[in-house]
VEXDREN-2710 file (C-alpha; in Angstrom, 1 decimal):
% VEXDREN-2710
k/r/px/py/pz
1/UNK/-53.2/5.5/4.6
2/UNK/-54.0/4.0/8.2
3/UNK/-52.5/4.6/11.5
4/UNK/-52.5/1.8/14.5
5/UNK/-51.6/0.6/17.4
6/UNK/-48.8/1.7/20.0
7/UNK/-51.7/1.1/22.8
8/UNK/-54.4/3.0/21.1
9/UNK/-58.1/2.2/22.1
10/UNK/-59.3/4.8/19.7
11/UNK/-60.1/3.3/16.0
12/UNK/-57.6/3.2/13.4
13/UNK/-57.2/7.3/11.6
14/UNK/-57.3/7.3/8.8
15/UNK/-56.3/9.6/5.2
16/UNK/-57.0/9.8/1.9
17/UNK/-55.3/11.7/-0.7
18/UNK/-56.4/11.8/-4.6
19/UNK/-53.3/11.5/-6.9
20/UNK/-53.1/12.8/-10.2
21/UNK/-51.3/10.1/-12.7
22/UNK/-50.4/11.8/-15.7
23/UNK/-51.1/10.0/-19.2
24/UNK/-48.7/9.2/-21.3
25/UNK/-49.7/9.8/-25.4
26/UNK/-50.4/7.6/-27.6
27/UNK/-49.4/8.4/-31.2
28/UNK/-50.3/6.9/-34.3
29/UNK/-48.8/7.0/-38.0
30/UNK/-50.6/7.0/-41.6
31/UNK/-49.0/7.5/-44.9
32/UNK/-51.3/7.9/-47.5
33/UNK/-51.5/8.9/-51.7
34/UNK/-53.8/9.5/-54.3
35/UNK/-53.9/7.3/-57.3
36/UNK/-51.2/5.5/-58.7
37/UNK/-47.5/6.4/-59.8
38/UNK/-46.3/5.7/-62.6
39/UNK/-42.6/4.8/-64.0
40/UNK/-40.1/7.7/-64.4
41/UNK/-42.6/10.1/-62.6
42/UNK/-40.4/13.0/-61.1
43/UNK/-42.7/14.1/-58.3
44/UNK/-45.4/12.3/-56.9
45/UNK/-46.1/12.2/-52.9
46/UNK/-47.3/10.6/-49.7
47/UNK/-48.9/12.5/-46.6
48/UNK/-47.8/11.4/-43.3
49/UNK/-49.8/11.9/-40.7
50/UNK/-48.6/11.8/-37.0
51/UNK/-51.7/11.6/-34.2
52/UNK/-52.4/11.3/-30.6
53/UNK/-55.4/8.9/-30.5
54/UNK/-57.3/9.1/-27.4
55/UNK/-55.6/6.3/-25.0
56/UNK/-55.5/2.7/-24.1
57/UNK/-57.5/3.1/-21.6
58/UNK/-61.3/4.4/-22.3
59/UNK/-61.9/7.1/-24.8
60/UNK/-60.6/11.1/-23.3
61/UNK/-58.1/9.6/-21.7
62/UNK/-54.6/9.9/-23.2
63/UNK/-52.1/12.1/-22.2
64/UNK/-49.8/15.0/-24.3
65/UNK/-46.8/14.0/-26.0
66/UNK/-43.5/14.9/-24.6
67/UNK/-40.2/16.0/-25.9
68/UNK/-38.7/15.0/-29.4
69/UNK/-41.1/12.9/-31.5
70/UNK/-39.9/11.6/-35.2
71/UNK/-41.3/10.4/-38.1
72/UNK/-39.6/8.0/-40.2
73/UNK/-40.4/7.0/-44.0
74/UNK/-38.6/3.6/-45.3
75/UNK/-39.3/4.2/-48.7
76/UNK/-39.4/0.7/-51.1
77/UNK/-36.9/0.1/-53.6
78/UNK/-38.0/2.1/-56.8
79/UNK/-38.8/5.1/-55.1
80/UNK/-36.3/7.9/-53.9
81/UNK/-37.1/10.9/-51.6
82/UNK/-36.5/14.7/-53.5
83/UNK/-38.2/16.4/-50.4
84/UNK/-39.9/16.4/-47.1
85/UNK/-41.4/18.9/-45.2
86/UNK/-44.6/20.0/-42.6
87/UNK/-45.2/23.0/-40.8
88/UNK/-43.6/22.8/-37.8
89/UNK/-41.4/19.9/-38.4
90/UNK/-37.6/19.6/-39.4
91/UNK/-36.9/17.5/-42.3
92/UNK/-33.5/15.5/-43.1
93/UNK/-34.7/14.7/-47.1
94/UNK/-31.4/12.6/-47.2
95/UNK/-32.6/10.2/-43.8
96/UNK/-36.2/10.7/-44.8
97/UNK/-36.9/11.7/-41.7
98/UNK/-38.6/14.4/-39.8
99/UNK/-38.9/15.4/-36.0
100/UNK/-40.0/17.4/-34.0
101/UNK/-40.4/18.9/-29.7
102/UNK/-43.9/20.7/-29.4
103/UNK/-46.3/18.5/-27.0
104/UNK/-49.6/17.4/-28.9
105/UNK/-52.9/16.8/-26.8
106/UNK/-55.1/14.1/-27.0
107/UNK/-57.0/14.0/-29.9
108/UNK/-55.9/16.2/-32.4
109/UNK/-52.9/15.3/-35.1
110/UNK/-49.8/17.2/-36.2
111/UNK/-49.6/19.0/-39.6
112/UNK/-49.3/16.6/-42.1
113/UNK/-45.7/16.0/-43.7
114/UNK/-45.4/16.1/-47.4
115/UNK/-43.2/13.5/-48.9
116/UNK/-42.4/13.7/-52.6
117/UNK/-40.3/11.2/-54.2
118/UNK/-39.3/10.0/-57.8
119/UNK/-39.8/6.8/-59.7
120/UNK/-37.5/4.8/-60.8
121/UNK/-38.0/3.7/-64.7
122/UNK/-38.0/0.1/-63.9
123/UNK/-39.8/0.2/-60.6
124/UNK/-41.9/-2.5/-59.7
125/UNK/-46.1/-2.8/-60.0
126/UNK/-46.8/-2.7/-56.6
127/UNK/-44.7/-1.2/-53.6
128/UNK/-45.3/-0.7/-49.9
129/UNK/-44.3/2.5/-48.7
130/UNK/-43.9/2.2/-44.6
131/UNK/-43.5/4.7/-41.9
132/UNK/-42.9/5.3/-38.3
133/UNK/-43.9/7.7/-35.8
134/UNK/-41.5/7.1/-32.3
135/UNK/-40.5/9.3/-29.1
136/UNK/-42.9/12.1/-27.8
137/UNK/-43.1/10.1/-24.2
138/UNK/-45.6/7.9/-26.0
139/UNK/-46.9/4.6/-24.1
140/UNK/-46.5/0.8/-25.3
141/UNK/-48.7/-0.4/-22.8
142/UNK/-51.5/-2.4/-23.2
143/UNK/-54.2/-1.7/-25.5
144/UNK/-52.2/1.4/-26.8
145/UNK/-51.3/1.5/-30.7
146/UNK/-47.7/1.6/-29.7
147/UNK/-45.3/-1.6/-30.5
148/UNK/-41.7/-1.7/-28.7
149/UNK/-41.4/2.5/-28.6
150/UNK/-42.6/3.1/-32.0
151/UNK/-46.0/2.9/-33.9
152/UNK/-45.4/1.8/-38.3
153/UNK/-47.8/1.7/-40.6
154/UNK/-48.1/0.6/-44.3
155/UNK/-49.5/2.3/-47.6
156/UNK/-49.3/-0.6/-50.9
157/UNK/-49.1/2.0/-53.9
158/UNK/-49.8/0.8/-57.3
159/UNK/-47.2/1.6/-60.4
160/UNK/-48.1/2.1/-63.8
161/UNK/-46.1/0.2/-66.2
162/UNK/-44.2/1.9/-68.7
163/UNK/-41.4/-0.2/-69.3
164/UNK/-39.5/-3.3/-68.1
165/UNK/-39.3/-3.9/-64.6
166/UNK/-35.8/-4.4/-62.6
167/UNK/-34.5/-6.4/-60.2
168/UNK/-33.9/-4.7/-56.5
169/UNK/-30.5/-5.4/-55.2
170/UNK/-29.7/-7.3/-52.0
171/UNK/-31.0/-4.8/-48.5
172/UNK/-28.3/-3.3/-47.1
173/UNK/-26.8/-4.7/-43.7
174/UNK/-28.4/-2.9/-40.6
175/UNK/-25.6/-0.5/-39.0
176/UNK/-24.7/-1.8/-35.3
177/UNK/-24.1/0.8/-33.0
178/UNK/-22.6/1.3/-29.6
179/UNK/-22.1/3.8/-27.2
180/UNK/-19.3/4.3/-24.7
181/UNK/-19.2/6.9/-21.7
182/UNK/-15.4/7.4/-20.4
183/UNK/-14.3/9.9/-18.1
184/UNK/-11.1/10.7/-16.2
185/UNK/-10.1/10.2/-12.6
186/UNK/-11.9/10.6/-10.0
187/UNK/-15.1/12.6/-9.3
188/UNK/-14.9/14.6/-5.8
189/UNK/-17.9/15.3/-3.3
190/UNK/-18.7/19.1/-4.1
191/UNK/-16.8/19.0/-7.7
192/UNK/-19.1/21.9/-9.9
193/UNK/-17.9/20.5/-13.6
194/UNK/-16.6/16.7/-13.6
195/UNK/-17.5/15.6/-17.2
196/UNK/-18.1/12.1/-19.1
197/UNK/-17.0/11.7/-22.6
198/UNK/-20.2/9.5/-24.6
199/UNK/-19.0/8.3/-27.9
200/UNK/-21.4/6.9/-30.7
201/UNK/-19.3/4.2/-33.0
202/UNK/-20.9/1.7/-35.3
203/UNK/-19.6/-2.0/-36.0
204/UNK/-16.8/-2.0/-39.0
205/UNK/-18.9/-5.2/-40.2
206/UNK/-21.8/-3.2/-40.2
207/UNK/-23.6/-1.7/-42.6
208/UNK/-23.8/2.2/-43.0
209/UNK/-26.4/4.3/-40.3
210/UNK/-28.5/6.9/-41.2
211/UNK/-31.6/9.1/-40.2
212/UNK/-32.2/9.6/-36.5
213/UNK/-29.5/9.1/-33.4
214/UNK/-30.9/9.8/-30.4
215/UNK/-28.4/9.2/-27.2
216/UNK/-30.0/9.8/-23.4
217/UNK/-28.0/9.5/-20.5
218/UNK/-29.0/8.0/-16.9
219/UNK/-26.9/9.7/-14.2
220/UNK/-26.7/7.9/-10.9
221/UNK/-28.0/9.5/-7.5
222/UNK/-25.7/12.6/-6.6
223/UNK/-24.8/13.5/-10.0
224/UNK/-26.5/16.6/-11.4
225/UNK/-26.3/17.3/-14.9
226/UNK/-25.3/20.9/-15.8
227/UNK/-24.1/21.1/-19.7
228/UNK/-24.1/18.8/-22.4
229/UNK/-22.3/19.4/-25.9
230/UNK/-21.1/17.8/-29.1
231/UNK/-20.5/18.6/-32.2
232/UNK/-23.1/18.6/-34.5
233/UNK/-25.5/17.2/-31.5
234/UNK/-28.4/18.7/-30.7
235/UNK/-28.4/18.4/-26.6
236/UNK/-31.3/19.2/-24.3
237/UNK/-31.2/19.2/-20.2
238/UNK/-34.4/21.1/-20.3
239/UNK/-37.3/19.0/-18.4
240/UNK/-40.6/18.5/-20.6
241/UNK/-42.8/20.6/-20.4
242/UNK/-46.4/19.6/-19.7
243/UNK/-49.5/21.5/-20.8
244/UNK/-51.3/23.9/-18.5
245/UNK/-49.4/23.1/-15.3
246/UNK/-45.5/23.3/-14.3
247/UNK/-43.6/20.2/-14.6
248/UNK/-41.1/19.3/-12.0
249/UNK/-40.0/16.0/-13.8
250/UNK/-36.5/16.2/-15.5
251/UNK/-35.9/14.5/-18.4
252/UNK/-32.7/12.0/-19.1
253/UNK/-29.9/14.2/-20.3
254/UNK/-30.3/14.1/-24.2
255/UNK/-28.7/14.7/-27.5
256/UNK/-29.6/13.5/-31.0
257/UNK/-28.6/14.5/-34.3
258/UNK/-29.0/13.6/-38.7
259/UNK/-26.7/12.0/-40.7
260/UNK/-25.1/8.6/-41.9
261/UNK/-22.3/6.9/-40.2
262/UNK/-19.9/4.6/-42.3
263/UNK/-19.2/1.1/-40.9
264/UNK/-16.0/1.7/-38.6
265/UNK/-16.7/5.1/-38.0
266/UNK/-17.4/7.2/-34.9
267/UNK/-20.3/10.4/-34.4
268/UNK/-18.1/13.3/-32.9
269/UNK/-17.8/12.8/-29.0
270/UNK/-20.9/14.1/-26.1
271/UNK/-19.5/15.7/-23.2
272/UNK/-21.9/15.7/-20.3
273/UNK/-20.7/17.8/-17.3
274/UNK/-22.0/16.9/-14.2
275/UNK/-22.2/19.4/-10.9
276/UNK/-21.0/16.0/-7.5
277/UNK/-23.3/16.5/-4.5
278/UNK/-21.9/16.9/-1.1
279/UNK/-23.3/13.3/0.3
280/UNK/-22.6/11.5/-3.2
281/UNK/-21.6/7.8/-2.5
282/UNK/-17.9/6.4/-3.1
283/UNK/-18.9/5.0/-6.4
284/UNK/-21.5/5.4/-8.8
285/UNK/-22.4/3.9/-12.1
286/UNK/-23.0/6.5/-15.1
287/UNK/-25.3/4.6/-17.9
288/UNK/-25.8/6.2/-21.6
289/UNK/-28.0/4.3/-24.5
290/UNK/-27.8/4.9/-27.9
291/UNK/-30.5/4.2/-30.2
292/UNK/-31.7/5.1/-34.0
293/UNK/-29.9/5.5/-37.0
294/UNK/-31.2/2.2/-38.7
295/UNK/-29.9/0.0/-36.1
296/UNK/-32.3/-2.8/-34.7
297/UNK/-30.3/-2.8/-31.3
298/UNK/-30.2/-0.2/-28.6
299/UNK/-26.5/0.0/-27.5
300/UNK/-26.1/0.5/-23.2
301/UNK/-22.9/1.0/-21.6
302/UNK/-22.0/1.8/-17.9
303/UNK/-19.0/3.5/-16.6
304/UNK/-18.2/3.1/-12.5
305/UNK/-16.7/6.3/-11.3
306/UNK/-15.2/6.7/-8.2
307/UNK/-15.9/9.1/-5.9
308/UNK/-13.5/10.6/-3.5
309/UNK/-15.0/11.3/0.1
310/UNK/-14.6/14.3/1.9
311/UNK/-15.6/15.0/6.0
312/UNK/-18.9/16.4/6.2
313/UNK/-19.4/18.0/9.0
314/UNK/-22.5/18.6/11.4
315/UNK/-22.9/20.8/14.5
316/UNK/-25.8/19.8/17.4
317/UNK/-26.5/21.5/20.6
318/UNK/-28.9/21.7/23.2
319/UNK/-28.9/24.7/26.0
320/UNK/-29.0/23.6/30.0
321/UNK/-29.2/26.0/33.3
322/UNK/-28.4/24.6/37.1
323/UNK/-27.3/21.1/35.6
324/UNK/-30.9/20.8/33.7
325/UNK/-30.7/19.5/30.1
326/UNK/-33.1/22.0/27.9
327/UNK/-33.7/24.4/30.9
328/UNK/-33.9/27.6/29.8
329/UNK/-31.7/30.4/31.0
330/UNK/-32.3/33.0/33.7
331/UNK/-32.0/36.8/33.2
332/UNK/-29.0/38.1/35.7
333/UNK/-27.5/34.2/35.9
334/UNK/-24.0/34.2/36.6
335/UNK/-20.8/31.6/36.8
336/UNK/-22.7/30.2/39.6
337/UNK/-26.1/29.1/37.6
338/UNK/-24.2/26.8/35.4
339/UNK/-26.2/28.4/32.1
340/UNK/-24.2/26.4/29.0
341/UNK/-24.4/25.2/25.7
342/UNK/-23.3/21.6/25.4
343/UNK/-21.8/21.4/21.7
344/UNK/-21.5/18.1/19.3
345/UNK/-19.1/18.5/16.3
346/UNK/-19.6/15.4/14.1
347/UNK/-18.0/14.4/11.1
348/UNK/-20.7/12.8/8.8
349/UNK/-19.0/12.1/6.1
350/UNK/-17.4/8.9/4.7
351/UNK/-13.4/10.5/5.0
352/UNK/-11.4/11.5/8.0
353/UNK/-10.9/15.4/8.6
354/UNK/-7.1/16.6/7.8
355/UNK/-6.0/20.0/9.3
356/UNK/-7.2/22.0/11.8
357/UNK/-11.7/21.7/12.7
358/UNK/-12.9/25.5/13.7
359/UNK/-16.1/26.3/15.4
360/UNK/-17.1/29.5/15.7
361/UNK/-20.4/30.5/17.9
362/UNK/-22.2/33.9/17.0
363/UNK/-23.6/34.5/20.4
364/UNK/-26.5/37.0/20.4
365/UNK/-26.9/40.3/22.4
366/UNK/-27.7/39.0/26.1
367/UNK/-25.3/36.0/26.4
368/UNK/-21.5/36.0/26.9
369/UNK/-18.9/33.5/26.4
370/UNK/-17.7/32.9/30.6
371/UNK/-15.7/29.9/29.7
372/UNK/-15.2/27.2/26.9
373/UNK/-13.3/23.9/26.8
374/UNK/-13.4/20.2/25.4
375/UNK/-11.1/16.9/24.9
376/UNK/-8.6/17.9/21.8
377/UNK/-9.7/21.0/21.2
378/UNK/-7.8/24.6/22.1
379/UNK/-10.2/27.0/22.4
380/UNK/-10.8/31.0/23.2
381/UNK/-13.7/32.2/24.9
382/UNK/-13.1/35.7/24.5
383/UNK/-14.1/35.2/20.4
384/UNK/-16.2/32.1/21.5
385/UNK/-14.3/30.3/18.8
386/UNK/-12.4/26.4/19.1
387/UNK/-9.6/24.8/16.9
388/UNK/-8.5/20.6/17.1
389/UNK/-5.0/20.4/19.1
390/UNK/-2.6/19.4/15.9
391/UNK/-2.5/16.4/14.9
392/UNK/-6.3/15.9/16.0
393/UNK/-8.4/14.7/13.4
394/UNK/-12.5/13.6/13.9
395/UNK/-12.5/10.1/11.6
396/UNK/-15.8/9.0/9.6
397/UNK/-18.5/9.2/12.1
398/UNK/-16.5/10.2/15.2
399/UNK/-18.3/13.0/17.3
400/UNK/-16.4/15.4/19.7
401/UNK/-17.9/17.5/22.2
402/UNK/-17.9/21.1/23.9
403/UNK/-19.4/23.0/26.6
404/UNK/-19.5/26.9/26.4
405/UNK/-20.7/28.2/29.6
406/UNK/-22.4/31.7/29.2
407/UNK/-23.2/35.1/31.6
408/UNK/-27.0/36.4/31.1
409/UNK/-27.6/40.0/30.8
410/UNK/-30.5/41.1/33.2
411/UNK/-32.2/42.4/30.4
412/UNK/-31.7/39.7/27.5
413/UNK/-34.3/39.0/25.3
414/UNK/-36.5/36.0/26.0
415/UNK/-35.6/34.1/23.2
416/UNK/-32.9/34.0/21.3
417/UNK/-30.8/32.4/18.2
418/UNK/-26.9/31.3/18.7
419/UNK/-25.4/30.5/15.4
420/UNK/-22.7/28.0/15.9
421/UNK/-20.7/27.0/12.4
422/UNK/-18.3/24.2/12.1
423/UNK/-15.5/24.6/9.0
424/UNK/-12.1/23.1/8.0
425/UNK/-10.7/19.8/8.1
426/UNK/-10.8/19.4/4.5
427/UNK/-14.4/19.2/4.6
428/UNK/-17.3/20.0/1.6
429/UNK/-17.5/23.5/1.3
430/UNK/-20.1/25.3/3.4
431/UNK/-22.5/27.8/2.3
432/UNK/-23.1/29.7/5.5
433/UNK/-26.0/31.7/5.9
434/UNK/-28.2/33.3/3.1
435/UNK/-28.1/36.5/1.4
436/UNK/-29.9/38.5/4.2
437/UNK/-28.1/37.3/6.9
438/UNK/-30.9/35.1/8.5
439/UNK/-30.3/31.8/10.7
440/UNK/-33.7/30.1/9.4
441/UNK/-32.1/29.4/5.9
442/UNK/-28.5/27.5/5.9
443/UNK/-28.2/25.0/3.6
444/UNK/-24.6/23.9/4.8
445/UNK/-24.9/21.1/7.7
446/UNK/-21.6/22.6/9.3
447/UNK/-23.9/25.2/10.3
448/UNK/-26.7/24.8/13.3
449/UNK/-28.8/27.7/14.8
450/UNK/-29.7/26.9/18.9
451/UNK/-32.9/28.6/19.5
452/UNK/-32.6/29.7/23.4
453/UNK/-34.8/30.6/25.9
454/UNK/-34.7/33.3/28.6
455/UNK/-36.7/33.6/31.9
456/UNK/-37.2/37.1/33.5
457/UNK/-35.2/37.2/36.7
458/UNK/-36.0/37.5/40.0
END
């Protein structure tokens, strides 16, 4: 990065930071047997083998897989699966498929998965047995093994002959899903537990889907996922995890779960509850995908929500002494030395206040409140506290202002803090200050802290 110009005669400056670009894996799929089957055999078996090969790049220089990876075997007519399983993996024997959430480095592979299946006593002489490995963060970039998100490979197996061979029957019609995310109303700026409702269907015309369903949701800016449920879903809002260093990257909001699904038929309904930020705009876009199952599409739909604004408001001040902006005060000073804090109340927000704005200062030990007034606002300077006259209101962006003219003690401190906190009007709740009391951490912009100075008298 280079800075220039603005009348310099100096040469350019310049920085340089080094940036770490994590990896994404690369995994890889084998199925393999020994020997040939034969007709009417009741157990024979494949080994399927799920690795992280080394990266697209140069050799050492793939990254760990992340989050849930799945292995899928699409076993040829004449064969059926009995069982599946590995260590460390969870097997659906009825999808044929297997997944699981533990990161693998570079290099190494998973524990093989054990697929035993039956012949059929007409099965053909030769079959292909093909899987697929997909998920785990991998990469489809250049150069990697990876093709559209997942990585399939083939194993021909040879069967023995034993009797007459049959004729397979038509393949089934790919299942057709689609996703839908609904929700009701509208959201509100600083709403803890607004929810979408994401529904899985598949197309009546289509044919049955099975194995693997995996939706993920993209929440706009402003929305903060905080729970996400189904029935018979398995949902995660936990970011990945990356080895040997914390990870501050969330994942998508995600669920996924086993089973077929009939043509016509719907997957029990997601709820996603989502915590509305404070500064969230007046309509965002939720997006949810749906993907798996058998189905060659991935199924997107968006849902606009509307937002409803609230005032937001903001407090700004700056201290002046004998008509000098940002002069500091004088021990002793009086009425007379025109010590004050001029005041901005600002609404921020996208929505008009409605009520009554309060602004209460928290003046420190050394200052006192001599006298306190502005346009549309009713004040007290005994409890250095202000209301709007009724019937005032501060509209998106409008600013109002006060002046709080303040006595010195001879013996105040030289510097000082003046809390001055801004509530009401409908706005988005504040926080206030933190658990111990301090000024430094407020995490509510209604609140400002004035840091004042003193200078010893005379």
């Amino acid at each position: 990065m280079t800075v220039s110009g603005g009348g310099e005669t100096a040469a350019p400056s310049t920085v340089t930071a080094a940036t770490t670009i994590q990896q994404a894996a690369d995994l890889n799929v084998a199925s393999s047997h020994s020997g040939s089957f034969t007709q009417g055999d009741a157990a024979d078996s494949y080994t399927l083998t799920v690795s992280n090969v080394k990266g697209p790049n140069a050799p050492g220089t793939g990254g760990p897989s992340l989050g849930l990876a799945s292995v899928a075997d699409s076993l040829p007519w004449g064969l059926t699966a009995t069982g599946m399983s590995g260590q460390g993996w969870a097997c659906d024997v009825t999808a044929v498929t297997c997944y699981r959430s533990d990161s693998l480095a570079a290099g190494p592979s998973y524990p093989p998965v054990t697929l035993t299946v039956s012949v059929a006593d007409n099965a053909p002489a030769s079959v292909t047995n093909s899987v697929t490995v997909s998920g785990g963060g991998m990469t489809s970039g250049p150069g990697s093994s990876t093709s559209g998100g997942g990585q399939t490979a083939t194993d021909l197996t040879t069967i023995t002959q034993t009797g007459p061979t049959g004729t397979p029957p038509p393949p089934p019609q790919a299942p057709d899903l689609s996703v839908t995310s609904t929700h009701s109303g509208a959201f509100t700026q600083g709403d803890a537990a607004d929810s979408y409702t994401i529904t899985v269907s598949n197309a009546a015309a289509a044919g049955p889907a099975a194995g693997l369903v995996t939706v993920t949701d993209s929440l706009p800016a402003g929305l903060t996922p905080a729970r996400m449920t189904g029935d018979g879903w398995t949902c995660t809002l936990a970011p990945a995890t990356l080895p040997g260093s914390p990870n501050t990257f969330e994942s998508a909001p995600t669920c996924y779960r086993f089973g077929s699904l009939a043509p016509g038929a719907s997957y029990p309904p997601i709820t996603l509850a989502v915590a509305v930020a404070n500064d969230t705009q007046p309509t965002v876009t939720n997006t949810a995908a749906v993907s798996g199952g058998g189905a060659t599409n991935a199924g997107v739909t968006t849902d606009q929500t509307n937002v409803t604004q609230l005032p937001e408001l903001a407090v700004t001040s700056f201290a002046s002494a004998g008509g000098v902006p940002y002069a500091p005060f004088g021990q002793g000073n009086g009425a007379s030395s025109g010590d004050a804090y001029h005041i901005t109340v600002a609404n921020n927000g996208y929505a008009a206040t409605s009520g009554a704005v309060r602004l209460a200062i928290d003046l420190p030990a050394g200052l006192t409140a001599l006298s306190m007034s502005g346009p549309g606002w009713s004040c007290q300077p005994a409890t250095a506290t202000c209301a709007t006259n009724s019937g005032v209101t501060l509209a998106a962006g409008a600013r109002s202002d006060i002046t709080l003219k303040v006595g010195v003690s001879g013996d105040a401190p030289p510097s000082l803090q003046t809390l001055m906190q801004a509530s009401g009007g409908g706005e988005v709740a504040a926080a206030g200050l933190n658990e111990n009391n301090d000024y430094d951490v407020v995490s509510n912009g209604g609140a400002y802290v004035d840091p004042t100075y003193v200078t010893p008298g005379n």
